[in-house]
C-alpha positions in Angstrom: 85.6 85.6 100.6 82.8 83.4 99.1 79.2 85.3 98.5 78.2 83.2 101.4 81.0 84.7 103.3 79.8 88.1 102.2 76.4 87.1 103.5 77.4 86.4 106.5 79.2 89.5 107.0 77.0 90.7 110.1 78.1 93.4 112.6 75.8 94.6 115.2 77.2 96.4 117.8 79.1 93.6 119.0 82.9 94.2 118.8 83.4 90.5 117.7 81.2 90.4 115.5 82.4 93.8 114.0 85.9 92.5 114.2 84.5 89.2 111.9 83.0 91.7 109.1 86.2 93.7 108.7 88.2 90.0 108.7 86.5 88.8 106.0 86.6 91.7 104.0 90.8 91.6 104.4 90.7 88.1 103.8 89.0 88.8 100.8 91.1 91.9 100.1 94.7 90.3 101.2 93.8 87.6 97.8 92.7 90.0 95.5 96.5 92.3 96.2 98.3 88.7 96.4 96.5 87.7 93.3 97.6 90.7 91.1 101.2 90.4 91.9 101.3 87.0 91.2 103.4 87.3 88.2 106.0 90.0 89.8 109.8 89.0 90.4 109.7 87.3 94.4 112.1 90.1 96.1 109.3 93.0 94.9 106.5 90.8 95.4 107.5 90.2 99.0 108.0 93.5 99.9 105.0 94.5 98.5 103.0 92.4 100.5 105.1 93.3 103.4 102.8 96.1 105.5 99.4 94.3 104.0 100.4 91.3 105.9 101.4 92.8 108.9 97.7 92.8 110.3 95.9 96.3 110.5 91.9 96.3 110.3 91.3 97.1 106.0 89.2 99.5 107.1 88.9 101.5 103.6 88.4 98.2 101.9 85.6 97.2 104.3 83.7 100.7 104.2 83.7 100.0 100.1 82.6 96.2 100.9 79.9 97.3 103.0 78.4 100.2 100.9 78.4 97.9 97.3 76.9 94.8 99.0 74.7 96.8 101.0 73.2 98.8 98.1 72.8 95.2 96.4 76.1 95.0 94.3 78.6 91.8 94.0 81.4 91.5 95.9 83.1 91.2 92.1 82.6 94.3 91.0 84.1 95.9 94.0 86.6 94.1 94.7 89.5 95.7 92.6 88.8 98.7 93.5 89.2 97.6 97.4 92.5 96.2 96.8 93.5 100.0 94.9 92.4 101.6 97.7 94.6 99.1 100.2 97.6 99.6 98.3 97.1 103.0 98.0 97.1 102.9 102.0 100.4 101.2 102.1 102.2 102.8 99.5 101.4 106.0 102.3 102.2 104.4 105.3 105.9 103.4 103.8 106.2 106.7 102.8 104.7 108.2 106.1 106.8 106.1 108.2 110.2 107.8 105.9 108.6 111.7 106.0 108.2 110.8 110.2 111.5 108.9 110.8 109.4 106.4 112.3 111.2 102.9 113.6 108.1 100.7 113.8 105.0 99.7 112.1 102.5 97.4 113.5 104.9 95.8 116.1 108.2 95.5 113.4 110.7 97.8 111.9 109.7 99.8 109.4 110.3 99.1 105.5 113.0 102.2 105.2 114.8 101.1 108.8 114.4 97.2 107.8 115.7 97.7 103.9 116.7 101.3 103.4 115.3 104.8 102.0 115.8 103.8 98.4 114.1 100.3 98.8 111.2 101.9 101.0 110.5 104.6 98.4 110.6 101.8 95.3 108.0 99.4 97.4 105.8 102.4 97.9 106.2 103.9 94.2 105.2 100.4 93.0 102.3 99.7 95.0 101.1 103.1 93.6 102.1 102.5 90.0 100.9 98.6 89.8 97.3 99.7 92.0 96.3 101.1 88.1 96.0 97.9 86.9 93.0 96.9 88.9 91.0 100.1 88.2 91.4 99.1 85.2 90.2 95.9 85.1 87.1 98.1 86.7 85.8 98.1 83.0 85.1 94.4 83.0 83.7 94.4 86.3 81.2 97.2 86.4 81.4 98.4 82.8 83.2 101.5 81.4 80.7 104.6 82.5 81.3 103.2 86.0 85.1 102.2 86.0 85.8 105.7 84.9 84.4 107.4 88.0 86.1 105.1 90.0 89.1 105.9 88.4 88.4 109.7 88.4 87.6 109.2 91.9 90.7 108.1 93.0 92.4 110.6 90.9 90.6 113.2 93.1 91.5 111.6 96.3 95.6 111.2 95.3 95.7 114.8 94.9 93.9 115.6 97.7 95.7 113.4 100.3 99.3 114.7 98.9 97.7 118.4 99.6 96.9 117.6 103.1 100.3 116.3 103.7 102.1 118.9 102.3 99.8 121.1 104.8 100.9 118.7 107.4 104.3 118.8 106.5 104.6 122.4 105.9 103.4 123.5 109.1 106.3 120.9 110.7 109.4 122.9 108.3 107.9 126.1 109.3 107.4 126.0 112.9 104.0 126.9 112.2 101.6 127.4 115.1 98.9 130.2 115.4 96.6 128.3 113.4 92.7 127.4 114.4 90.5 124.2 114.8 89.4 125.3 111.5 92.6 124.5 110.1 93.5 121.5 111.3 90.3 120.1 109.8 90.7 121.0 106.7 93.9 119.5 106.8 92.1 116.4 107.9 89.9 116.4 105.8 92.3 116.3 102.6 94.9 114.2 104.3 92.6 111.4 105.9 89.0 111.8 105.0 89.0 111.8 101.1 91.4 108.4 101.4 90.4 106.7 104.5 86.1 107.5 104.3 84.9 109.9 101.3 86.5 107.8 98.6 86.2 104.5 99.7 82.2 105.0 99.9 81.7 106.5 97.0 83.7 103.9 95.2 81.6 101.3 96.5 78.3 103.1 95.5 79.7 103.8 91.9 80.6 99.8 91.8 77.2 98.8 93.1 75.5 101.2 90.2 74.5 104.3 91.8 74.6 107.4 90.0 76.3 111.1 91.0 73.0 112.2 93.2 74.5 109.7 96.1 78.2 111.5 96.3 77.3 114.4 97.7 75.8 112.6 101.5 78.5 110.0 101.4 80.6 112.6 101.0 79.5 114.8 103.8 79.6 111.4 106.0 83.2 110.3 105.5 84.2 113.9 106.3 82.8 114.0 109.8 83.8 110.2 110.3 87.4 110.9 109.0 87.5 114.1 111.2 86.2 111.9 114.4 88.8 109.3 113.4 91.7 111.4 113.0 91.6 113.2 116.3 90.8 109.9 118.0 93.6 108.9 116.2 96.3 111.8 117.7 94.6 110.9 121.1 95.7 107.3 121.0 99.2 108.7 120.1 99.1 110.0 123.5 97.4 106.9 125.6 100.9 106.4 127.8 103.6 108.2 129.4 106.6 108.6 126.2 109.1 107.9 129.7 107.3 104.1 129.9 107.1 103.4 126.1 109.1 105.3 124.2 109.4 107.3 121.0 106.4 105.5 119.1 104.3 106.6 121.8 103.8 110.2 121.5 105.3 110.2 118.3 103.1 113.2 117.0 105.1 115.2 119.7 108.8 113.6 118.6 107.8 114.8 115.1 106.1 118.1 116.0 102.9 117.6 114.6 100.2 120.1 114.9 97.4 118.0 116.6 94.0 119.5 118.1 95.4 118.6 121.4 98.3 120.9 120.6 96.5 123.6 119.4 94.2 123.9 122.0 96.8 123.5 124.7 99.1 126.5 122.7 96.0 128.7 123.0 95.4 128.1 126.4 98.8 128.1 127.9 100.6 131.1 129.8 103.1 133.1 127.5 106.3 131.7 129.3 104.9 128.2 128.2 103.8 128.7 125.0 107.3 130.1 124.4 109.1 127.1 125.5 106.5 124.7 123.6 107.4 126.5 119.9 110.9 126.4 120.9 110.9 122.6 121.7 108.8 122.0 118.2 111.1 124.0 116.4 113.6 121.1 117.7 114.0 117.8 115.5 113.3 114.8 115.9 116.5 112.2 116.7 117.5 110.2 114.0 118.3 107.6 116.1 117.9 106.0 120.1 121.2 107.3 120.8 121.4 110.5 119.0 122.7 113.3 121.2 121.7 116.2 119.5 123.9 119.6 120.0 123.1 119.9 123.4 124.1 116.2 124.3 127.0 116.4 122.3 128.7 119.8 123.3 128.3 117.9 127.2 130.1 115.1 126.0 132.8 117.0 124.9 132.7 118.8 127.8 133.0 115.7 130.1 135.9 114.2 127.7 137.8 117.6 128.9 137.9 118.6 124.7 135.8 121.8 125.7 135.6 123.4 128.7 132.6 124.5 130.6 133.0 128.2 129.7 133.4 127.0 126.1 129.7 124.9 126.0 127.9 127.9 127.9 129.2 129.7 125.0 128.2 128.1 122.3 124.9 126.8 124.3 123.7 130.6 124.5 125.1 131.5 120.8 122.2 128.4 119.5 119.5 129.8 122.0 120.2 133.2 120.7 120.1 132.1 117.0 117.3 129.3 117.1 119.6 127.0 115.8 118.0 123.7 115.8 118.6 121.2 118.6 117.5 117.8 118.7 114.0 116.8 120.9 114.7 115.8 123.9 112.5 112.5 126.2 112.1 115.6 129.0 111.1 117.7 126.2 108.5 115.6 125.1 107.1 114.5 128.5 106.9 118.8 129.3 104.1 119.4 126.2 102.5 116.2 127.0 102.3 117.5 130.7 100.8 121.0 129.4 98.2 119.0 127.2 97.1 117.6 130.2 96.9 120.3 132.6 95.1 122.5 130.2 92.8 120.0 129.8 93.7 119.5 125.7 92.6 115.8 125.5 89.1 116.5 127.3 88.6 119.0 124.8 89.6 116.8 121.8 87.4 114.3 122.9 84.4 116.4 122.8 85.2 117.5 119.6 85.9 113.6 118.0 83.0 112.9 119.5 80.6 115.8 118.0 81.8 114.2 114.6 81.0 111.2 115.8 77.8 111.9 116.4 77.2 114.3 112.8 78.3 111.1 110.6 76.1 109.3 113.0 73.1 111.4 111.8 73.8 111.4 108.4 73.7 107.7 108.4 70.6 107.6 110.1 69.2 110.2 106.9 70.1 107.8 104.4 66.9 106.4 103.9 67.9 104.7 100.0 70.7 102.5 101.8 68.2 99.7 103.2 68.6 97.9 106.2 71.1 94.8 106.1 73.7 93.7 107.8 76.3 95.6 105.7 74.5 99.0 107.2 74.9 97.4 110.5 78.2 97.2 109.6 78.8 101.3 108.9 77.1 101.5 112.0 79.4 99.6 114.2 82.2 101.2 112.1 81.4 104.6 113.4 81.1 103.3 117.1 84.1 101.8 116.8 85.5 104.9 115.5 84.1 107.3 118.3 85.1 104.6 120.9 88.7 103.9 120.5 89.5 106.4 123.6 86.4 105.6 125.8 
């Protein structure tokens, strides 16, 4: 992306025209990653720029964009540390996609079903070890004071995002489910916000030369936008029946996750239901299309005639009994997404995306040192787009 480019960067409420600003800012983004692995060995350079090829919006890499050029920085100095914080998003998503068993990303297998566990894990452990580089060449671009934050910055997000999913994950191993709004946005806000919002503007302050005094609203802004984001995120998890579309649609409820929508519809169901909805999370996910689980397979036994019906009931009511583990089931699914519905879970998640929405909204508005330009038009549009994904 030329400076001209940059320039022209303009997004008013338009969706095209919000659609342009975060293309050129991949665009630029997509050559800065391509031009730091220019020297590495053709099978790992491939793979590395497997995901960032695949499409997706560079949203982090655009919020960063927006808030350097818009405080009167260069796209130069920013530039590195857009493509960190891209890689950084990839390296998650392949290891995401292996901690959910996911099958697809962005319309094609995923890296682990596509080239293995062992492959997947390298790709994403060198997209996070070779991302150093750039922050380092931070000290040529914005001068050493400057490059450090960054680089502290993004120490501080790492370690918060791996928190967050170890929450995440955690409450998955566990079964874990009396737990409060309150929870699941903290969660958020270490898994999502400090990575996908909080760090991505501050970075682009720090690179256009502001000092420490700015962190704290930016901060306070990508919380309630990452927040907003997140639950609209779940809700689009849910946009379809999982009977028309299958397992990447309502995957959150394949892999058990502990949504808003889930919470709310635990509080609010009758006791009989909330006791079949922690016994179908406590189920796992099927490793494949056609796994049967123990269920599935004690029937097929039973229909071979290599166990008898007496036999499955048996062994049936011996799991129940025990809370062995059983394999999720498409019924199984379709049952909690039911509930969510009924209870009204998604209405309520809505209202709740959308009261973030509208707090980052405000705190925008507040920030009276970030002049008008077209790159503020452009964190407008961002958090419109944001709170309008479900509308």
């Amino acid at each position: 992306m030329t400076p001209q480019d940059a320039a022209a960067c303009a997004a008013p409420s338009a969706p095209d025209q919000l659609d342009r600003y975060l293309g050129l800012c991949k665009q630029a983004c997509d050559g800065e990653i391509a031009r730091l692995f220019a020297d590495e060995a053709g099978g790992l350079r491939d793979l590395i720029l497997d995901y960032p090829r695949r499409g997706g919006k560079a949203l982090r890499p655009a919020l960063s964009i927006a808030l350097c050029l818009g405080l009167g920085g260069h796209l130069d100095a920013v530039l590195p540390t857009a493509a960190t914080l891209e890689l950084y998003h990839n390296a998650f998503l392949i290891h995401d996609d292996i901690e959910d068993e996911s099958w697809w990303r962005r319309g094609k297998p995923t890296m682990h079903v596509d080239h293995g566990v062992p492959v997947a894990v390298n790709v994403g452990d060198a997209m996070l070890s070779l991302s150093l580089q750039p922050l380092l060449d931070n000290v040529d671009c914005v001068g050493l004071g400057p490059a450090l934050r960054i680089l502290r910055a993004v120490a501080h997000m790492t370690r918060k995002t791996v928190e967050g999913q170890a929450i995440e994950l955690d409450w998955v191993r566990c079964n874990t489910w009396r737990l409060e709004d309150a929870d699941y946005l903290k969660m958020v806000e270490l898994k999502t916000s400090w990575y996908s919002f909080i760090t991505p503007l501050q970075t682009g302050a720090i690179a256009a030369g502001e000092g420490p005094e700015r962190m704290a609203p930016l901060e306070a802004f990508g919380r309630h936008l990452g927040a907003a984001f997140q639950i609209t995120d779940d809700l689009l998890n849910l946009r379809a029946d999982p009977q028309d579309y299958g397992k990447e649609i309502g995957g959150d409820l394949w892999e058990g996750k502990r949504t808003l929508m889930l919470l709310h519809a635990l509080r609010c169901a009758e006791p009989a239901e909330r006791e079949r909805a922690v016994h179908i999370l406590a189920k796992r996910r099927p490793h494949t299309e056609d796994d049967p689980g123990i269920t599935g397979l004690l029937g097929r036994l039973c229909t071979r005639g290599e166990l008898s019906r007496a036999g499955r009931d048996i062994i049936t009511d011996f799991l129940a009994q025990h809370s062995v583990s059983d394999t999720k089931t498409l019924d199984d699914v379709r049952w909690i997404h039911e509930l969510m519905n009924r209870v009204g879970s998604l209405e309520y998640a809505r209202e709740v995306a959308a009261q973030h929405a509208r707090q980052a909204a405000a705190i925008l508005d507040a920030l009276d040192w970030l002049p008008p330009s077209q790159h503020r038009d452009a964190l407008t549009s961002l958090v419109d787009y944001v709170h309008g994904r479900t509308r």
